[in-house]
C-alpha positions in Angstrom: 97.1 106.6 122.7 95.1 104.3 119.8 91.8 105.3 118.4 90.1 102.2 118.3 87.4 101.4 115.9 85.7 97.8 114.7 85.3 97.4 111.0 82.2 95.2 109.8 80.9 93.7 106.5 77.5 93.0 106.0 77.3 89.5 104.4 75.0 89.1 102.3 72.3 86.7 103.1 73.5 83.7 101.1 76.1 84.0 103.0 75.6 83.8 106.4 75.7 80.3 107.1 78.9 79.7 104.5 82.0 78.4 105.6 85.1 81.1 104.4 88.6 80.5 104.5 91.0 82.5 106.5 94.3 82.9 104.7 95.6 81.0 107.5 93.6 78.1 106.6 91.0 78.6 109.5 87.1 78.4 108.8 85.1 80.8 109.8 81.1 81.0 109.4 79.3 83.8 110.9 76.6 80.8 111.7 73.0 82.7 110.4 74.4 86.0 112.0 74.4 89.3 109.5 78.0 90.4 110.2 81.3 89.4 110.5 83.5 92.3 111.7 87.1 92.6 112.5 89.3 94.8 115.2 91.6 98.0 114.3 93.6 99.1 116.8 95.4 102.5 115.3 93.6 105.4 114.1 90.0 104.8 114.1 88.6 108.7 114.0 86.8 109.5 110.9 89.3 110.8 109.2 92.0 108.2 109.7 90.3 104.3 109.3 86.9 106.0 108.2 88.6 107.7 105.3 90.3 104.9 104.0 88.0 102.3 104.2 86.0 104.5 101.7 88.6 105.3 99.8 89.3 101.4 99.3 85.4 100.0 99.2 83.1 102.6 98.4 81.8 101.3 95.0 84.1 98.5 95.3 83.6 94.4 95.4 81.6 92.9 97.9 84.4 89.4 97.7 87.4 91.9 98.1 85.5 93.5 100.7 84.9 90.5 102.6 88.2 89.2 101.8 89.6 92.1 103.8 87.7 91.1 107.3 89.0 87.2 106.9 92.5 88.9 107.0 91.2 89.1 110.8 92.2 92.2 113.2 94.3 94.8 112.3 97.1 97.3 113.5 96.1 99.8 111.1 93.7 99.7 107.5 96.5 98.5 105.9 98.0 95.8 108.1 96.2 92.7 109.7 97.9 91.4 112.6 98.1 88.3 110.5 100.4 90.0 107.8 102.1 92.1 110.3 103.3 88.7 112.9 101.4 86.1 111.5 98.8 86.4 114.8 95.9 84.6 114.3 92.7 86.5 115.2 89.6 85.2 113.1 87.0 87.8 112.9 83.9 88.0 115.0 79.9 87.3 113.9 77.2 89.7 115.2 73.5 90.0 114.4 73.4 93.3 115.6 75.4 96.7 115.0 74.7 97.7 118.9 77.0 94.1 119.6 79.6 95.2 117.6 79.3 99.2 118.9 82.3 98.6 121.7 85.3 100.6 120.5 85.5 103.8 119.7 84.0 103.8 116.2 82.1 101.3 114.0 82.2 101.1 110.2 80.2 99.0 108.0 80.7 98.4 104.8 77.1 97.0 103.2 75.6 97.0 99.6 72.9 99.9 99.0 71.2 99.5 95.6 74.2 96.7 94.2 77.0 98.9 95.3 79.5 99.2 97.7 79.4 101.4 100.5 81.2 102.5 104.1 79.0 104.0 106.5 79.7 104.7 110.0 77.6 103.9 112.8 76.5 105.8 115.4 76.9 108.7 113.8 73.5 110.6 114.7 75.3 114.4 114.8 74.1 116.1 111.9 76.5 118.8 111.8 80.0 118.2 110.8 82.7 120.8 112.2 85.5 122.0 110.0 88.1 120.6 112.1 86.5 117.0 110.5 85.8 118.6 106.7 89.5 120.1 106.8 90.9 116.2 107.9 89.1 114.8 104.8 90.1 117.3 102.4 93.6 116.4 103.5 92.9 112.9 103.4 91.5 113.2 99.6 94.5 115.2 98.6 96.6 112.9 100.3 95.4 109.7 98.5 94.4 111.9 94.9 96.4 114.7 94.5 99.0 112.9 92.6 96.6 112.1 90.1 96.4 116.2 88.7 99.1 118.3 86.9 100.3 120.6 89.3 102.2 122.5 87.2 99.2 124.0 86.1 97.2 124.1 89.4 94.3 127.4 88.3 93.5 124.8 85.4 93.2 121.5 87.9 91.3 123.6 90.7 88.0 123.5 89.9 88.3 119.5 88.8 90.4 119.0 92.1 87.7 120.8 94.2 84.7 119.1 92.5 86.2 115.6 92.8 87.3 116.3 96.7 83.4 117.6 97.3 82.1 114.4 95.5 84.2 112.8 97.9 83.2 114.5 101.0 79.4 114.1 100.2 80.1 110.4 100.2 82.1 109.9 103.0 79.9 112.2 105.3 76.6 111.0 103.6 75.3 114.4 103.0 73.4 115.8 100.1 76.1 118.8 99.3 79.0 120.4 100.6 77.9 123.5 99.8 78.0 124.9 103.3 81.7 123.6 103.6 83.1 125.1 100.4 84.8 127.7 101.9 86.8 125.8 104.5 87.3 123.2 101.6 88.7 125.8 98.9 91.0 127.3 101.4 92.0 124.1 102.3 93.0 122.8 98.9 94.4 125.8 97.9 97.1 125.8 101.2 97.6 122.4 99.9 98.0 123.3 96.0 100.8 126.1 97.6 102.6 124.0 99.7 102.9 121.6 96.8 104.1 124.2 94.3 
């Protein structure tokens, strides 16, 4: 069964009555509304479509960002429909994030303060359960891990856990992940094992 989840951009206000190009050669304008916002059929959870829409556009470009959406819906974060079978689904305008609330998840990627980020919406629980902290350590390590010497891994641990906790605070929007570190060390260190 599909995890469903709708993927938004804010657009920013010069831009909400602009006519874009799909790469189909469609226009689209979002007509005055804030939004436009695309479907994603596979994998919406947190730690599946969340993850790597943060991973690609937090602290990214706003045009490669919106570029993204006018690929239209998706199959998964990497494949639009339109790359996968050449379907043609233009993205959908919205002035509200209630409007676009009608799948499983919502993520919208806005600029805070000039930069990039991926929130999702919805999201009023303030505590996070392990189950979710362990799925994004394994999503960091699966997307950075690659990046450390391994042959080495006491030296690369405390750089590979401080850069996996910077990662976590951002993609949870919490202040530290100080109450997770536990679960988070064991985690990386099964992983650093497993990898040896």
């Amino acid at each position: 069964m599909s995890t469903r989840s709708n993927i938004a951009i804010l657009l920013r206000p010069e831009d909400r009555n602009k006519n874009f190009e799909t790469p189909w050669g469609q226009t689209v304008n979002a007509n005055g509304k804030k939004f436009l916002y695309v479907y994603c059929h596979n994998d919406g959870y947190p730690e599946g479509v969340g993850a790597d829409l943060h991973n690609m556009f937090d602290d990214g470009d706003y045009d490669e960002a919106l570029e993204y959406i006018l690929m239209g819906d998706r199959s998964t974060t990497d494949l639009s429909y339109w790359g996968w079978r050449r379907e043609k689904c233009e993205p959908y305008a919205a002035d509200t994030e209630e409007e676009m609330y009608h799948e499983d998840y919502l993520y919208i990627i806005e600029e805070v303060n000039g930069s990039l980020k991926v929130r999702q919406y919805g999201d009023d629980d303030d505590e996070v359960d392990n189950d979710t902290v362990i799925g994004y350590v394994h999503a960091w390590w699966d997307d950075n891990s690659e990046d450390y010497d391994l042959s080495n891994p006491d030296e690369v641990r405390q750089d590979m856990l401080d850069d996996c906790c910077e990662f976590i605070e951002d993609v949870l929007d919490i202040f530290s992940c100080d109450d997770y570190l536990t679960i988070i060390e064991e985690t990386l260190s099964d992983l650093i094992e497993a990898a040896k």
